[in-house]
C-alpha positions, 0 to 999 in steps of 0.5 A: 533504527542505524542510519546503516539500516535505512538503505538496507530498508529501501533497497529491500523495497526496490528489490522486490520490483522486476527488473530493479537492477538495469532501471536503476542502473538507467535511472543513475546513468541518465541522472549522471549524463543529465547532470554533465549535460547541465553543466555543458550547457551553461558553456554551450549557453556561453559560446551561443551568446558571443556567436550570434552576437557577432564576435565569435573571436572575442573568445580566442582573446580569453584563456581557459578551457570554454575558450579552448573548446570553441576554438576547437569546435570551430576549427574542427568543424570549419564553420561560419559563424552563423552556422556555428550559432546552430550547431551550438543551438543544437547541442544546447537543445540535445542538452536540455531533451537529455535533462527532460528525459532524465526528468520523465525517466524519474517520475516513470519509475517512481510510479512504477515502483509506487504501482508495485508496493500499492500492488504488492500491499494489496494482494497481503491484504485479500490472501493472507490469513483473516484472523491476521488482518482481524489483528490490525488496526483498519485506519493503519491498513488503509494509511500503509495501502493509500500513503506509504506505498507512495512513500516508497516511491519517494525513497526510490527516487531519493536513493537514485537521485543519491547515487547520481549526486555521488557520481557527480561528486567522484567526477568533480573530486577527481578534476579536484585531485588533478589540480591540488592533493592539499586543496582535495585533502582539506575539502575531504576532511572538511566534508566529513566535518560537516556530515558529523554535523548533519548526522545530529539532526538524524535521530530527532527526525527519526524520533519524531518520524515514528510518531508521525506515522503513529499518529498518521496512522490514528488520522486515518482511522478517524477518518474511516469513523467519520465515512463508515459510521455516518448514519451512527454518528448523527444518529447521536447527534456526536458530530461535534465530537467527533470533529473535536477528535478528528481536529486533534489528530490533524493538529497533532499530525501538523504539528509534528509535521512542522517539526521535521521540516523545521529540522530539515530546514537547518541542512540550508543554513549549515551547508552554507556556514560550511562552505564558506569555512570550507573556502577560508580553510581551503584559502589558508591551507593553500597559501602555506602549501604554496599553491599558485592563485589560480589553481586556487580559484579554479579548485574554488570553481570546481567546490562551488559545483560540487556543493549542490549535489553534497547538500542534495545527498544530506537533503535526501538522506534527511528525507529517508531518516523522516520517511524511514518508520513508514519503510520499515511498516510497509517491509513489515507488511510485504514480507511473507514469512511472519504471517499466517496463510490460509492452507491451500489444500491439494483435492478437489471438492466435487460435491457432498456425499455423505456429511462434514463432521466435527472432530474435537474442534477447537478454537481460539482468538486470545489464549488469555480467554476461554476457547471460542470453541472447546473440543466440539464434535457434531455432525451436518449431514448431506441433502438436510436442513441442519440447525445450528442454535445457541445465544449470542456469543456461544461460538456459532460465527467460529463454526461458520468462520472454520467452515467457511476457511478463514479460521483453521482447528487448532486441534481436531479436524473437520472431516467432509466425507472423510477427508480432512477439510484442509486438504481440499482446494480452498478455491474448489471447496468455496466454491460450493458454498454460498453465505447470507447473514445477519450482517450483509457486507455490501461492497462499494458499487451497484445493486449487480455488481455485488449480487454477482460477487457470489457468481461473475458468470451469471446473467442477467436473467439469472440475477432477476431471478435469485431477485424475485425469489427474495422479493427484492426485484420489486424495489430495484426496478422501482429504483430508476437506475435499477439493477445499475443502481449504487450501492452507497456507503454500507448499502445504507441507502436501503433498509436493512430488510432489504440489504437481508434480501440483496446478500439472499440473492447474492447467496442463491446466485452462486448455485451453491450445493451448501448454503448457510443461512446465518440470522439472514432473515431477522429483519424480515417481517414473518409473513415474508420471511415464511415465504422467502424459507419456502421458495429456498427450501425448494430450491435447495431441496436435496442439497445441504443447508446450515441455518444459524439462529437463536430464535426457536421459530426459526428451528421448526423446518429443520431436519437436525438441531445441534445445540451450543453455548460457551463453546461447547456443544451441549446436545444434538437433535435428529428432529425439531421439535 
């Protein structure tokens, strides 16, 4: 990536927050005023010191302008000494309020910019399309969500701190062209040596950036290994393997870290040889120019201020090239266009009449293999039991995954009482469907919060009911917390029956006129598995229910059987048998 490219990438950023131009324009202008306020201040200090001392007068003995501007104030204000030494305390006070506020200013947009991108990574994260995020690597997703979108507010703080320490550069540039075009010219030319210079340490940082960020990116990832597969890992007994990858990885990160700053550490040492070059240069091309010695030192005065903000700009310019990969990743991440949306739809779904029908469906996840699902055409009819039966990888979780909208046909159509299924409203579609599987995803957090995942609406009592019907009320209530109990990693502080029992509840919570049962009672014992179908069959009774099974036992209380394997739909079947 151009040098060129790394304003183009933040400033892309910093665009996509509300009302980016006048913060930044506040932000500048009080860096600008902060910095003026600084540099008063030192004189103000000055002036304070020879007043409360007593000899106010011992400045009217110097020539310069420090002397020049007491004068004038004294005389201005017509004060005494010690009414002076509290003005000049005062403005001295002024001056350092300006500088905190500067301060404040900085660390609240920069918060506020990093709340945006964190915001803004989120929201990609829950509306775009699922096969998109089935692409994506998890330690990659959650290292952009949790690390880069605080690194943009790093960029935005090195931008605005940039266009202050160029402000103050045109300042002090211009006060340096008053004095001496030769003295202006030679330290310009001189200060573009030096950028050329510095310019050398860009591509290795870079270089090395992307790599840090790759391998960034790899730490997190083992990082949600060593959380989301506990249980796994010491059910092997693979702890030490597991530390010997992670160790690798933070070593690796670390060592890549080091490199960065050991570059970025020569920005120092360079500045300094520069600026003592400078100065000699500065000193020669002045004497056969014929300047006189004190616009000489004076000029030497007015470099020496400049020279912090000259080394802030290739410091933060340095900091940008090392942060520049993640900028680009988290741009990648926000922006719309290259990814796959979920379509809306515009109709509103008000209940199943009469069916959904498959049309030649087909479907897809890598076009280098065969179809996930290859022109399949079956019917689920309204108000019955419909079994959905094949071996494992036979292409039932795609039919559940088009049913439920996170897939979409990529040839054919899903008809629901005629209409296509993609002109219905996602949000009102869904919001007659309720799911329990094999696979219950329970989310961080207590018993009731993800049983009213399905249902935000529903009370209490209703959660204790769709509890009772599964028979998991017993076990929360013995549980002292109860229904306020959390949850744990993966929900695996309960059994796998009982997570079977919670996503049940969840499911029937939700009052849903579709409910899909996929494998959802497996790790149920018969006895209570027979008693949980009956309760639902009853409870559903008149409404449309999908059950997804491969084990023949689970066929016999269903109305219709659709038959499938490798992707095709081999038979359908009006009655069980």
């Amino acid at each position: 990536m151009k040098p060129a490219s790394i304003w183009t990438e933040v400033l892309r950023l910093v665009a996509l927050m509300d009302g980016w131009r006048w913060r930044l324009v506040l932000l500048i202008g009080f860096g600008v005023a902060a910095a003026f306020a600084e540099t008063l201040g030192i004189g103000l200090a000055v002036m304070f010191l020879f007043t409360i001392l007593g000899d106010p007068r011992a400045l009217d003995q110097v020539e310069g302008p420090l002397a020049r501007l007491f004068t004038f104030m004294s005389g201005s204000l017509d004060a005494q000494p010690d009414e002076l030494a509290i003005i000049l305390f005062l403005l001295i006070l002024l001056s350092a309020g300006l500088i905190y506020a500067h301060g404040v200013l900085t660390t609240t947009m920069s918060n506020l910019f990093a709340e945006r991108m964190r915001d803004l990574v989120h929201e990609r994260y829950v509306t775009v399309g699922y096969r998109w995020l089935q692409e994506r690597e998890q330690g990659a997703l959650v290292h952009t969500l949790t690390t880069e979108t605080w690194l943009a507010a790093e960029a935005f703080d090195h931008l605005a701190r940039i266009a202050v320490h160029i402000c103050a550069i045109m300042v002090f540039g211009f006060g340096l062209l008053f004095l001496s075009w030769e003295i202006t010219l030679t330290a310009g030319l001189s200060a573009l040596f030096m950028f050329l210079a510095l310019r050398l340490l860009f591509k290795p940082i870079r270089r090395i950036g992307q790599r840090l960020l790759a391998e960034n990116q790899l730490l997190a990832e083992r990082m949600l290994v060593s959380l989301h597969g506990m249980r796994t890992i010491r059910a092997f007994a693979q702890e030490r393997h597991v530390l010997d990858l992670f160790g690798k990885a933070s070593s690796r990160v670390r060592a890549l870290a080091v490199r960065v700053e050991r570059l970025k550490a020569l920005n120092g040492p360079i500045g300094e040889i520069g600026s003592l070059g400078t100065l000699v240069v500065i000193a020669a091309v002045a004497g056969r120019a014929g300047v006189d010695v004190p616009t000489i030192i004076a000029s030497a005065l007015l470099l020496f201020r400049m020279q912090p903000h000259l080394r802030g700009i290739e410091t933060k310019r340095l900091a940008l090239a090392n942060i520049s990969p993640s900028l680009v990743n988290l741009h990648e991440m926000i922006r719309t266009e290259d990814k796959c949306w979920p379509t809306e739809g515009t109709k509103d779904f008000s209940g199943l009449a009469r069916g959904i029908l498959f049309e030649a469906v087909s479907f897809s996840h890598d076009a280098r293999r065969p179809d996930s699902l290859h022109e399949a055409g079956f019917e689920i009819p309204a108000g019955r039991i419909t079994a959905l039966a094949g071996p494992s990888g036979s292409g039932k979780s795609t039919i559940i995954n088009l049913l439920l909208r996170l897939y979409e046909p990529q040839s054919g159509r899903i008809l629901v009482d005629g209409e296509d299924l993609l002109s219905i409203r996602r949000e009102s579609w869904l919001s007659r469907i309720a799911i329990a599987g094999q696979d219950v995803e329970l989310v961080e957090g207590t018993v009731v919060q993800n049983i009213r995942l399905a249902n935000h609406a529903a009370t209490d009592s209703e959660v204790r009911e769709a509890c009772a019907l599964v028979e998991i009320l017993d076990d929360i209530e013995a549980i002292p917390e109860g229904l306020d109990a959390r949850i744990g990693p993966g929900g695996l502080s309960f059994s796998g029956g009982q997570r079977q029992r919670l996503g049940l509840a969840r499911a029937l919570v939700r009052k849903p006129d579709i409910l899909i049962l996929d494998e959802a009672m497996s790790a149920l014992e018969p006895a209570l598995e027979e008693r949980i179908r009956e309760r639902i069959t009853a409870l559903m009774a008149g409404k449309t229910m999908l059950v997804v099974s491969h084990r023949a036992d689970a066929l016999s209380h269903v109305d219709h059987v659709v038959r499938i394997k490798a992707g095709r739909i081999q038979r359908t079947e009006p009655k069980s048998t």
